[in-house]
N, C-alpha and C positions, 0 to 999 in steps of 0.2 A: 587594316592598313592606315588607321589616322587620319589624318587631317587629309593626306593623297587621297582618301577615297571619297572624303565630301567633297572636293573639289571638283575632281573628273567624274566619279560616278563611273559608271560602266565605261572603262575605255574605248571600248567596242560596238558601243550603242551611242552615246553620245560623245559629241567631240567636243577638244577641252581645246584649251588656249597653253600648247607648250612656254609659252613664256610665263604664265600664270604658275605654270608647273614649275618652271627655274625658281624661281623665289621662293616657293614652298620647300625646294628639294634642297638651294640654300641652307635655307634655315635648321635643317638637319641634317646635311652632311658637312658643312662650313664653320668653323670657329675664328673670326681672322683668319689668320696665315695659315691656320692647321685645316687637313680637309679628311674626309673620313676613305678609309682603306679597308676591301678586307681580306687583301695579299698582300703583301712584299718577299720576295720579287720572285717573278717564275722565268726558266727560260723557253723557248719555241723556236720551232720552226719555219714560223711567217716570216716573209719576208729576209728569206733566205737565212733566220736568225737573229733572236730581240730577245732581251731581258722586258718585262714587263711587270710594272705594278698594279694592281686591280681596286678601280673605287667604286665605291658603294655611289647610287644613286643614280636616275635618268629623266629628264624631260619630256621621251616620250614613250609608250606604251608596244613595242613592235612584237606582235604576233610571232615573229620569226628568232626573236631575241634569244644567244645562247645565256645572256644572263639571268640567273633565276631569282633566289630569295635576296641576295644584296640589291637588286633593281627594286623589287616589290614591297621590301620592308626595309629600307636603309637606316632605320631606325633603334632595329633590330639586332644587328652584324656590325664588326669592326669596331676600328679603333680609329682613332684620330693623329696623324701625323705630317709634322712640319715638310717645306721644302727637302732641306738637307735629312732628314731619315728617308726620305722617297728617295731621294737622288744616292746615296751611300747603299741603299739597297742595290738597288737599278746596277751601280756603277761597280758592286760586289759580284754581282751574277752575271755582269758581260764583261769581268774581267774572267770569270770561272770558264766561261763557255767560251770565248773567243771572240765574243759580238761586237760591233761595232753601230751597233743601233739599239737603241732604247726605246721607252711606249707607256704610256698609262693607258689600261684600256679596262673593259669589265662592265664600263658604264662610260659617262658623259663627262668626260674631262675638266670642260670648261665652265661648266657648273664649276662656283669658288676661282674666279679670275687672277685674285693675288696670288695667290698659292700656286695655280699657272705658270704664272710670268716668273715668279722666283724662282719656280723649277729650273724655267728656261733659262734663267741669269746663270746658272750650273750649270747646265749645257754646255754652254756659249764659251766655258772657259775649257773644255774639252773636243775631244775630235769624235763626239758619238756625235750620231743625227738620229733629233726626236722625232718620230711620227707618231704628230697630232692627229690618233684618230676621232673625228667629229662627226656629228647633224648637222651642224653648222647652224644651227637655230639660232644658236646668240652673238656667231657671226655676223651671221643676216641681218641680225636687227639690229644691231649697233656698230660703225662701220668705223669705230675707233678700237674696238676688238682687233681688225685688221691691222691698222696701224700700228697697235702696240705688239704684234707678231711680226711687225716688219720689221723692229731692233735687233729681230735676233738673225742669226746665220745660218746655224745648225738645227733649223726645225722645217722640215716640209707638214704640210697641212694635208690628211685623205680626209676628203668630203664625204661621208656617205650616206648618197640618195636614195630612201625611200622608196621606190617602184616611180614608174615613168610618168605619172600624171598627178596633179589634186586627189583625185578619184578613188587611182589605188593607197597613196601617201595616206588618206582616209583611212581605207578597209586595213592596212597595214600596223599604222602605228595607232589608228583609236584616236587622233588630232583633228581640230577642224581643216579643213583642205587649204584654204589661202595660205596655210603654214608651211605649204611645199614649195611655195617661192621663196622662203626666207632659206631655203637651205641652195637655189640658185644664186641667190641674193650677196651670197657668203662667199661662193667660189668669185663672182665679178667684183667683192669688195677684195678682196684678198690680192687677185691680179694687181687691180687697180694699185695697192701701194707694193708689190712687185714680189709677193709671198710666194714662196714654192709651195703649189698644190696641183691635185688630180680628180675629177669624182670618180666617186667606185658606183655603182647603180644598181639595187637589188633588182636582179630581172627573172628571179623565179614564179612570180606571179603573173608579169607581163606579156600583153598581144605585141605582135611585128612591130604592128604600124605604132604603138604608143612608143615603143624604144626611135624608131626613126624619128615620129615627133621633137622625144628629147635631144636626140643627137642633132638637129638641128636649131634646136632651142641653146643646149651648147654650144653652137658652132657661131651663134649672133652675140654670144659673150665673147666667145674668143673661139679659133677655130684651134687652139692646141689642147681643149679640154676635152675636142673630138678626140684626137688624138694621142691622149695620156688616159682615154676612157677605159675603165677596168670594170668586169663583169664580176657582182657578185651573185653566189646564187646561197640557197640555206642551206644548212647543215642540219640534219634527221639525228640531233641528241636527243634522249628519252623524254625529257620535260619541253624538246619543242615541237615536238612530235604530239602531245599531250596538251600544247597552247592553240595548237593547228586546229586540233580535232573539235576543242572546245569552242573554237571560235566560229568552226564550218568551213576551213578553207586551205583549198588544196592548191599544193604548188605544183604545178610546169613541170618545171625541173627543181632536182634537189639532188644530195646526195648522204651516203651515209658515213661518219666521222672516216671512219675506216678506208672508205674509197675514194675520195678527195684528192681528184687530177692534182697532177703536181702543178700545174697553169694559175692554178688557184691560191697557193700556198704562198 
């Protein structure tokens, strides 16, 4: 794994500094304006239907992640492409399929900020709407992130939280635990300059009372992130199935690709 592995060491065992990680991940999936990919474009079923492009690269380590070798070895995989080849992909496969929303997902978006934002300048000149899905790690810790998301129209923000406490955000993603307020951090900087977002919250590893904790933790941000709260739980793909086992850790709930409520979808 390179340099990722002197860095963090055992995801699992000891816990690293996700921001320590964005710079590293940076520097190998980011060239200027160009950021590293290793789809263009697929279409789906989320979200009632999305064209999406898939990048290489993530911040944090999550046990439950369906991304495999582009997370683990971004290094490895893909190629390198500008705003407008993302965006003429994207805007080729939701003309094909009917969509009206687009997505970069696979990994961690916002790893490569420019590249981002120019995306979003494309957008902005059409009637898709982006969902930015995030950790919101580099949200959190820089709150002019948020601001520079608030130029745009056509992008809502999904947060997605980690399991309900430091604790689990720990045993989940392999991160040091304080790193699970940068991802609360991100949804009240977002509000604040008036972003459209929601958190989505991994609760397949979590007790009652930790998910009540959060939702009230939520509710002293703002009481609408109670309310736009969306349950995610894991998906049983063969290789996450196989990060589970490795790791020691059994989910709650889960399900398998195939049987995936349509509530989820």
């Amino acid at each position: 794994m390179g340099r990722v592995g002197k860095v963090c060491g055992d995801p699992h065992t000891v816990g690293f500094d996700p921001l320590v990680l964005s710079k590293q991940m940076e520097k190998i999936v980011v060239r200027g304006i160009l950021r590293k990919y290793y789809r263009l474009a697929r279409g789906g079923r989320w979200y009632g239907g999305i064209a999406t492009a898939d990048c290489c690269g993530c911040n944090l380590r999550c046990v439950f992640c369906w991304s495999g070798f582009p997370r683990d070895h971004p290094d490895q995989v893909g190629r390198f492409y500008s705003p407008e080849e993302v965006f003429e992909a994207l805007d080729k496969c939701a003309k094909r399929h009917g969509y009206k929303q687009i997505r970069v997902s696979g990994n961690e978006p916002t790893i490569g900020r420019e590249h981002l934002l120019k995306l979003l300048e494309l957008v902005d000149q059409t009637d898709y709407l982006f969902i930015l899905e995030t950790n919101g790690i580099l949200i959190g810790a820089d709150k002019s992130y948020a601001k520079d998301l608030s130029k745009f129209r056509r992008v809502h923000v999904r947060v997605s939280i980690k399991g309900t406490s430091p604790s689990e955000f720990r045993m989940l993603t392999g991160a040091k635990e304080e790193a699970f307020e940068l991802q609360l951090k991100a949804l009240s900087n977002l509000l604040d300059y008036g972003v459209s977002c929601h958190p989505a919250v991994m609760l397949s590893f979590s007790e009652k009372e930790n998910v009540r904790r959060l939702l009230e933790r939520l509710a002293e941000i703002d009481p609408v992130l109670v309310e736009d709260f969306e349950e995610e739980y894991v998906f049983l793909y063969p290789h996450v199935v196989k990060r589970l086992r490795k790791a020691g850790i059994k989910p709650k709930i889960a399900y398998r690709p195939g049987k995936i409520p349509e509530e989820l979808i």
